[in-house]
C-alpha positions as CSV (number, residue, x, y, z in Angstrom):
1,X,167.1,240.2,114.6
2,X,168.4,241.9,111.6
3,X,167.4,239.8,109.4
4,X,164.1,240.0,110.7
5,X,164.6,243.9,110.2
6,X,165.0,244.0,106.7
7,X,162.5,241.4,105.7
8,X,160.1,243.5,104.2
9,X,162.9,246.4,102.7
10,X,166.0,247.5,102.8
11,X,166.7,249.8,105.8
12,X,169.8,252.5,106.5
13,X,172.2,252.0,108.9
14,X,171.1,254.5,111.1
15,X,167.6,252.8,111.1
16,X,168.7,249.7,112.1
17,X,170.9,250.6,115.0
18,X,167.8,252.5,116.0
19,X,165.0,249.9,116.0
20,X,167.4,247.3,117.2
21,X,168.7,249.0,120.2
22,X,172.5,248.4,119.8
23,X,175.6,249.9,119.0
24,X,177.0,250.8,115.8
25,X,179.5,248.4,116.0
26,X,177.6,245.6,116.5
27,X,174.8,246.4,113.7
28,X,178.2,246.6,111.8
29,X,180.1,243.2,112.5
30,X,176.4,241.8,112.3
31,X,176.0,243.2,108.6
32,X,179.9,242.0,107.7
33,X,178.7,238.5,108.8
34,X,175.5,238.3,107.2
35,X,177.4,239.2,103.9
36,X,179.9,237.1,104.8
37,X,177.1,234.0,104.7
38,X,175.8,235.4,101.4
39,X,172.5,236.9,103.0
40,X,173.0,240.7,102.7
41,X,173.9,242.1,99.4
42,X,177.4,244.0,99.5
43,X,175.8,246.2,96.6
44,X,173.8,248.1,98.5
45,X,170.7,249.8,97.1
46,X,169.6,253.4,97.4
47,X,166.5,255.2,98.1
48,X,165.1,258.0,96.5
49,X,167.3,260.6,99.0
50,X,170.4,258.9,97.7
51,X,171.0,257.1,101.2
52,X,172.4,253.9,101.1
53,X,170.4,250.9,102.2
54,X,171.4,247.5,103.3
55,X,169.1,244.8,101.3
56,X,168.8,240.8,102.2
57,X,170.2,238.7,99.0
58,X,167.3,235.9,97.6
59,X,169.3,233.7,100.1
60,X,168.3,236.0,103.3
């Protein structure tokens, strides 16, 4: 599912626990294993606000 979620761009934290309909800790140990397998960036990328964003790698 969060994979799916960040398909088309790069999406907040906040965001994704929102459209996904789950904790905050489980959007986090799901973002710690998808970086862990190389498929989220742990450089995250920024919007124009200056949020942070979480973006898939060429691999995700």
């Amino acid at each position: 599912m969060l994979l799916a979620e960040l398909q088309d761009e790069p999406k907040r934290f906040v965001v994704l626990r929102d459209d996904l309909k789950v904790s905050s800790a489980t959007i986090r140990n799901r973002l710690k294993d998808a970086k862990d397998l190389g498929l989220v960036s742990d450089e995250p990328d920024y919007n124009d606000q200056g949020q942070k964003r979480h973006p898939l790698t060429a691999k995700g």
